[in-house]
N, C-alpha and C positions, 0 to 999 in steps of 0.2 A: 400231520400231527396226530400220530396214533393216537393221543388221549382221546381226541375230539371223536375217535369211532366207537362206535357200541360194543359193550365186553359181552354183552347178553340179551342180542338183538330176537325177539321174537319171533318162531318158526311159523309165520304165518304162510297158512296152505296154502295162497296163490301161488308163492312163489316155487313149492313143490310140482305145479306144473313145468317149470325147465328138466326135472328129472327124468322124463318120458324116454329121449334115447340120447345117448353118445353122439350120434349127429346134428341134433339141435342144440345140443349144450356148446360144440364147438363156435357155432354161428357167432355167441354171444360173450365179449369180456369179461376173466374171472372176476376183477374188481369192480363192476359196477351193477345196476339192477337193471334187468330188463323190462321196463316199466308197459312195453304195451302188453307182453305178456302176465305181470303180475295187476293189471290192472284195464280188465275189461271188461266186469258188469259190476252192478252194484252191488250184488255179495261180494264184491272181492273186497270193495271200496266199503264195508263193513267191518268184515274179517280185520282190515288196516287198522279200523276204526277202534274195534276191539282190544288193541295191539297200543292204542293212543292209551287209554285209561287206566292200562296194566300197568302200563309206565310211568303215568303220574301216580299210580297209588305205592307204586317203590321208590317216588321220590319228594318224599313228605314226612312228616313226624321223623324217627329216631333222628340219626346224624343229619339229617337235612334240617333239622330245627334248636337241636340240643346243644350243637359246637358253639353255634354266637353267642350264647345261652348260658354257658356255663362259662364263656370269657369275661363277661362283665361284673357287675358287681353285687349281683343280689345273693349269689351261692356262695357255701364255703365247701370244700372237700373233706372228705370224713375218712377218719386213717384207715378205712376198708374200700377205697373207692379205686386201688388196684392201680392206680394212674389210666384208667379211663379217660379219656376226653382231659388226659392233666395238662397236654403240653398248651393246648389255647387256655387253657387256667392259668397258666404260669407265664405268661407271654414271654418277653427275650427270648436268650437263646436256646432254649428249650422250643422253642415253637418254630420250625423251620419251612420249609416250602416244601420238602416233601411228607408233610406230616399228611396223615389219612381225610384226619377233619376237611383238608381240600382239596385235593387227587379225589376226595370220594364224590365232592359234591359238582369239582369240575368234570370229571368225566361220567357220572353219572346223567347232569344236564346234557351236556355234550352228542352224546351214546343215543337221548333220545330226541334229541333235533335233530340227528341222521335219519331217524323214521319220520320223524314229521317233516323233513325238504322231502326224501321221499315220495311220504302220503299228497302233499303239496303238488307236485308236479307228476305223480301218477293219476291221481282225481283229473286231471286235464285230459287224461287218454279215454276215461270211462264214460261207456256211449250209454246211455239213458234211453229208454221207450216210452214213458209215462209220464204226469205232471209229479205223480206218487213219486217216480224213480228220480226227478230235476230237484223236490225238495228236500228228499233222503241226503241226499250229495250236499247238496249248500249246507247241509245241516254237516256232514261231515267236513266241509271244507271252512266252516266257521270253526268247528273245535278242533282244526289242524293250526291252523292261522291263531284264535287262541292260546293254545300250547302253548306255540314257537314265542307268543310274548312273554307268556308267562316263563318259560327259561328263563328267555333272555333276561327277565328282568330281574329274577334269583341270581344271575353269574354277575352282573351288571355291579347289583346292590353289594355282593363280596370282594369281588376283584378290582374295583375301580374306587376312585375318588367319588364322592356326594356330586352329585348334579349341582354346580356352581353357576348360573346363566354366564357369568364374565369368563368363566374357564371352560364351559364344558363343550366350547367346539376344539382345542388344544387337548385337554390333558385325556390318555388313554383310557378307553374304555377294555372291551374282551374283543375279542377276533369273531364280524359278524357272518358267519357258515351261513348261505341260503340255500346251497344245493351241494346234492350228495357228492362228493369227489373223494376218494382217496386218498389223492395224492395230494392233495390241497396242504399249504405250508401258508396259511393265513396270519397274514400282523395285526397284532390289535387297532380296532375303530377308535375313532374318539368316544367321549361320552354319549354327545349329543347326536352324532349319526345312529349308536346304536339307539338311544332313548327315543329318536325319531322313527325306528325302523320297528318299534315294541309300539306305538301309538300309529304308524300305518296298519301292523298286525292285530291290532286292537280294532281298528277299522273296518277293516275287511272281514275280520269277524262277524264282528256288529251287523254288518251286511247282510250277512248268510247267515245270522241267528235272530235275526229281528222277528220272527213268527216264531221264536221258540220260546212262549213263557216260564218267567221265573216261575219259582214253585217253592216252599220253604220244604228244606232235605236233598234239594235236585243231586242226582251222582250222574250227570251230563251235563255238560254245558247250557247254559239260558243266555238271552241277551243280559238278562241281572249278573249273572256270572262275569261276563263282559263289561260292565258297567263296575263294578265292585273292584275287576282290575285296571281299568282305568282310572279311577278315584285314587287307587293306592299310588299308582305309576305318576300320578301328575302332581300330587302330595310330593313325591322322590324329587319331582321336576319342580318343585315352586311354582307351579301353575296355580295358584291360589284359586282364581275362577273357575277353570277346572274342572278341577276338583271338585270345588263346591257341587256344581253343576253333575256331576257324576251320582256322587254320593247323595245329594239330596234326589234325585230322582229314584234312588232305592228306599231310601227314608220314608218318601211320600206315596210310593206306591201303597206301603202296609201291608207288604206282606209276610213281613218277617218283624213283627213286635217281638219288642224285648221281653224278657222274664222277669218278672216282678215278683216272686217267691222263693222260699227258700229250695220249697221241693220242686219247684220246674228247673231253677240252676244248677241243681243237684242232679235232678234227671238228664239233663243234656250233658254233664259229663262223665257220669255215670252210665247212663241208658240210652245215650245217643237223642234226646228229644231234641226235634230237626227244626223246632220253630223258631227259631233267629240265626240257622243255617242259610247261609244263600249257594253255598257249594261242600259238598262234603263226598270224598271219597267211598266208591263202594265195596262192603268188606261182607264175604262168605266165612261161615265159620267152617274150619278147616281149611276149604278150598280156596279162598283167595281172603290172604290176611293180609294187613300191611303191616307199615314200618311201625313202631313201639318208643313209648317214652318211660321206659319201664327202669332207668336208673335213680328216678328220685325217691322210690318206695324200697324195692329188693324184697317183699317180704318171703319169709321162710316160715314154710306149711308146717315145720318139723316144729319149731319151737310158739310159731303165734306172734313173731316182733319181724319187726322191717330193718333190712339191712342199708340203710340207702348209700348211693352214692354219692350224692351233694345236698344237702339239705340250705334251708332259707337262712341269710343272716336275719338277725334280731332288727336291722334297718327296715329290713321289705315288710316285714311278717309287722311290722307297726305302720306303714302305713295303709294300713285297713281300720279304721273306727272299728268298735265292735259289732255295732250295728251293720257295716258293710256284710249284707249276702252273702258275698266272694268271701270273705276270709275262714267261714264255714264250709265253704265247696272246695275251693281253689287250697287251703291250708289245713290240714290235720294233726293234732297232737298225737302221737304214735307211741306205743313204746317199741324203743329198739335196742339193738345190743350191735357195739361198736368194737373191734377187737374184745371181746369177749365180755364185755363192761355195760352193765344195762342202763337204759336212761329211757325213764319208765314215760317218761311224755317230752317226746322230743316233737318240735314242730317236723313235718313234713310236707313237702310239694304234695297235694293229690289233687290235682288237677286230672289224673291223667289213670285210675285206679283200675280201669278195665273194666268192659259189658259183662256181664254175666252170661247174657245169652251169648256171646260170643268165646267162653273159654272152652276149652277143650279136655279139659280135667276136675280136678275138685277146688283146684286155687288159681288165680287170676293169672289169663295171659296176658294181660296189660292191651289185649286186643279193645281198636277203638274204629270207629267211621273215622277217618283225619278230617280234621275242620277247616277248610283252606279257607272259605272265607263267611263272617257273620259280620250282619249287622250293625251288633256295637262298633267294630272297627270301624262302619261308616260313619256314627256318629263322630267316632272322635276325629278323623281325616275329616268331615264337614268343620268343626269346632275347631280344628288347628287353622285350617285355609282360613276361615273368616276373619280368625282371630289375625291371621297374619298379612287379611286385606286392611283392617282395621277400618277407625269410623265407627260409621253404623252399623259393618258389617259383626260389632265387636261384642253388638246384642244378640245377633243371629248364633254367634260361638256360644256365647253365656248358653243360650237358650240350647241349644244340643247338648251342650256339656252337662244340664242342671237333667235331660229329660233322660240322660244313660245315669248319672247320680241317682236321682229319685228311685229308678226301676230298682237297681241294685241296695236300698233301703237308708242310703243317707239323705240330708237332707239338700235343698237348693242352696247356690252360692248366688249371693248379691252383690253387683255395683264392683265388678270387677273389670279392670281393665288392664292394656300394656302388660309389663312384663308379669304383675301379677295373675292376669287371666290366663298366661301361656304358661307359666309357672302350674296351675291346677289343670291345662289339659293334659302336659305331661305327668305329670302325676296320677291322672284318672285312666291316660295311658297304658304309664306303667303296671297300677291294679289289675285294669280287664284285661291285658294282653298277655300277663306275665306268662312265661314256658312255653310261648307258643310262635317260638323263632323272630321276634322282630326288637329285641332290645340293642344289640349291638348297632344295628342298622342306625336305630333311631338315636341312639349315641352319638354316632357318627356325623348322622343329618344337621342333628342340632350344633355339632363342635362342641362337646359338652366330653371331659372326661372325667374320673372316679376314682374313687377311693374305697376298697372293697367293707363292707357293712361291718358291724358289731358282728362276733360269733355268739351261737347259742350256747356251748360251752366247750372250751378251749379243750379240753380232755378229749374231744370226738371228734376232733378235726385236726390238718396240716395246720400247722402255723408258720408265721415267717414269712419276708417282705414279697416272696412271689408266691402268697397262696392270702392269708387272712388280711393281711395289712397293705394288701397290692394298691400303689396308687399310680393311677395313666394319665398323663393330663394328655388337654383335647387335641384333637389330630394324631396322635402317635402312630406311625406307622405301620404298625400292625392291627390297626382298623379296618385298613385294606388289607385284604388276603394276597400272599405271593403266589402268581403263578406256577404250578406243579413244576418240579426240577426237572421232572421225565419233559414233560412239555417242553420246558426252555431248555434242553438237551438238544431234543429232536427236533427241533422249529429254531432253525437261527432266524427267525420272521418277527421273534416273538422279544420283546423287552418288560424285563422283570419290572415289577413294584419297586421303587424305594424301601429299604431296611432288610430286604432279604437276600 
């Protein structure tokens, strides 16, 4: 399954040692890696290592977060938005299986599980001298092991059905690759083998990161990094306990308090402030940027206004109290000019505006650290699992819920329960998480589908039943992503999704 191989596999220098002469190069298969030679001290097992981070930081922020994002229902498209990212706006048949949105994100994951089974099973060849050189490696064989969950659980969340305990040892998951093969024509796992195989890799992480403390800003793995995706993963799984148990273990450490001002939530999306980061990508300026979220602004240095591409409906952009922190950080009145037409304070996404110390000119590159994972999210995966152990657990929910409310400047909720408490943690959800890849998922999880919001003004957007008025009820099959057409071309292994 060519997809499944890497388009832009990293030239790490170990492997430059088979170049030495034509006679050794013979010894070894052109398709496969010659692992005891790319992997025999621990700089090599470094170099690999280095090769690990590059890859997650290309595969975060823009299209790895923006597609699910601009499918559901908070955005309207804006009649300068060029059909960017239109065809998941538009669902039906404009949205097909070989659309970019998922070729990119499938074989992007893909490409880099090939280095991480790899790094996997080369880290076995590499012979250690020291206690220093035993704990360098565990350290690298936690953030290999790590990774490969964290894919899986990105392809898992797109490609397959919700984790349903009564269906998900039956209904197909993604095809689970553990080692490097070429020639490999893998069928898709079920749910639950792959979901099993993402909490083994969770494990064994854990294992070999347990002496590596969190740290609020980490750009490496920690055992918190660990724990933060395990919380998410078993949230996905209905593991209600869990979860809980995950995520409150990051809660109570304290190392990552929330922001309770206007300028600390403003500096952390603006200025990168790292303190309710439990993982965040590392970004040089010029030399190592990452992916960008740079379609909800557009602005233009020529005239001073924002061109955007999808702006918020009038739905999202209200539920923010005024008071709410967020809708000052997270929302910007702009002016912008839309097909030539100005609108002197239009709401805008700005979540996502660009560092300063990170541009490379006189106007924003939308360059940011990516935020894989904070805090709040724990509180709210703490707050939903309790809520949905129920009980007494339904105070422990309230009480996470009320202590990410508070921070952010509303006030506490009372004496809520059932569907009304779950009712306000997706909603508290929705506010802190918004543009930052997990609404369509959570859609999905819940069986919950929508009807696209109020526009800001019908003049600066598509209209019509597949753009402003879009309604999806729950489950519809394009929830689930079609597996790429190249893939189910070249893999007769492989069984498409329903509706594509």
């Amino acid at each position: 399954m060519k997809k499944l191989l890497i388009k832009n596999m990293i030239a790490f220098a170990a492997i430059l040692s088979l170049g030495s002469c034509d006679k050794k190069l013979d010894l070894y298969p052109y398709d496969s890696i010659e692992l005891s030679q790319s992997f025999q001290t621990v700089k090599d097992a470094a170099t690999w290592n280095t090769g690990l981070y590059a890859d997650l930081r290309g595969r975060v922020y823009g299209s790895y977060n923006i597609s699910q994002d601009v499918q559901v229902d908070q955005l309207n498209a804006t009649l300068d938005f060029g059909n960017r990212n239109g065809n998941p706006h538009r669902w039906g048949t404009s949205f097909l299986a070989d659309d970019g949105a998922l070729s990119g994100a499938w074989s992007g994951y893909y490409g880099a599980l090939r280095n991480i089974n790899t790094c996997i099973a080369g880290f076995e060849k590499v012979k250690t001298n020291n206690a220093t050189e035993i704990a360098t490696l565990a350290k690298y064989k936690g953030d290999a092991y790590l990774a490969r969950a964290y894919y899986y659980s990105e392809l898992i969340l797109r490609f397959a059905k919700p984790f349903e305990p009564a269906t998900a040892a039956t209904d197909l998951g993604v095809p689970l690759v553990l080692e490097f093969d070429i020639n490999a024509r893998p069928a898709r796992s079920t749910v639950k083998k792959v979901y099993d195989q993402i909490i083994a890799d969770i494990n064994t992480a854990k294992l070999n990161l347990a002496s590596t403390a969190g740290t609020a800003g980490a750009t490496k793995f920690t055992i918190d990094v660990a724990l933060a995706l395990e919380a998410r993963v078993r949230l996905h799984m209905q593991d209600w306990a869990g979860a809980m148990t995950a995520a409150n273990t990051i809660i109570t450490g304290g190392k990552y308090p929330l922001l309770n001002t206007l300028t600390n939530l403003n500096n952390m999306w603006t200025n990168d402030l790292a303190t309710e980061v439990i993982y965040q990508c590392a970004v040089v300026k010029q030399t190592e940027q990452a992916n960008t979220n740079s379609i909800y602004l557009g602005f233009n240095g020529a005239t001073g206004k924002y061109v955007p591409d999808f702006i918020p409906t009038v739905d999202f952009v209200n539920l923010y109290d005024a008071a709410d922190l967020r809708k000052q950080v997270y929302l910007k009145q702009l002016p912008c000019i839309i097909q030539g037409v100005n609108f002197p304070t239009m709401w805008c996404v700005n979540k996502f505006p660009g560092n300063p110390a990170l541009f490379t000119s006189t106007y924003t590159n939308y360059q940011h650290a990516p935020k894989v994972f904070r805090s709040a999210e724990q509180y709210l995966i703490y707050a939903e699992a309790a809520a949905k152990v129920g009980g007494a657990s339904e105070a422990l929910a309230l009480t996470a819920l009320n202590t990410l409310r508070t921070a952010r400047g509303l006030t506490a909720l009372s004496g809520l329960t059932g569907s009304a408490l779950m009712t306000e943690i997706r909603n508290e959800r929705t506010r802190e998480l918004a543009f930052e890849g997990f609404r369509l998922f959570d859609l999905k999880r819940w069986h919950l589908g929508f009807t696209r919001g109020t526009a800001q003004d019908l003049g600066a957007i598509n209209v019509g039943s597949n753009y402003n008025t879009i309604s999806i009820v729950a489950d519809a099959n394009q929830f689930v992503w079609g597996i790429p057409t190249y893939d189910i071309n070249i893999n007769t292994n492989l069984v498409q999704n329903p509706g594509w």
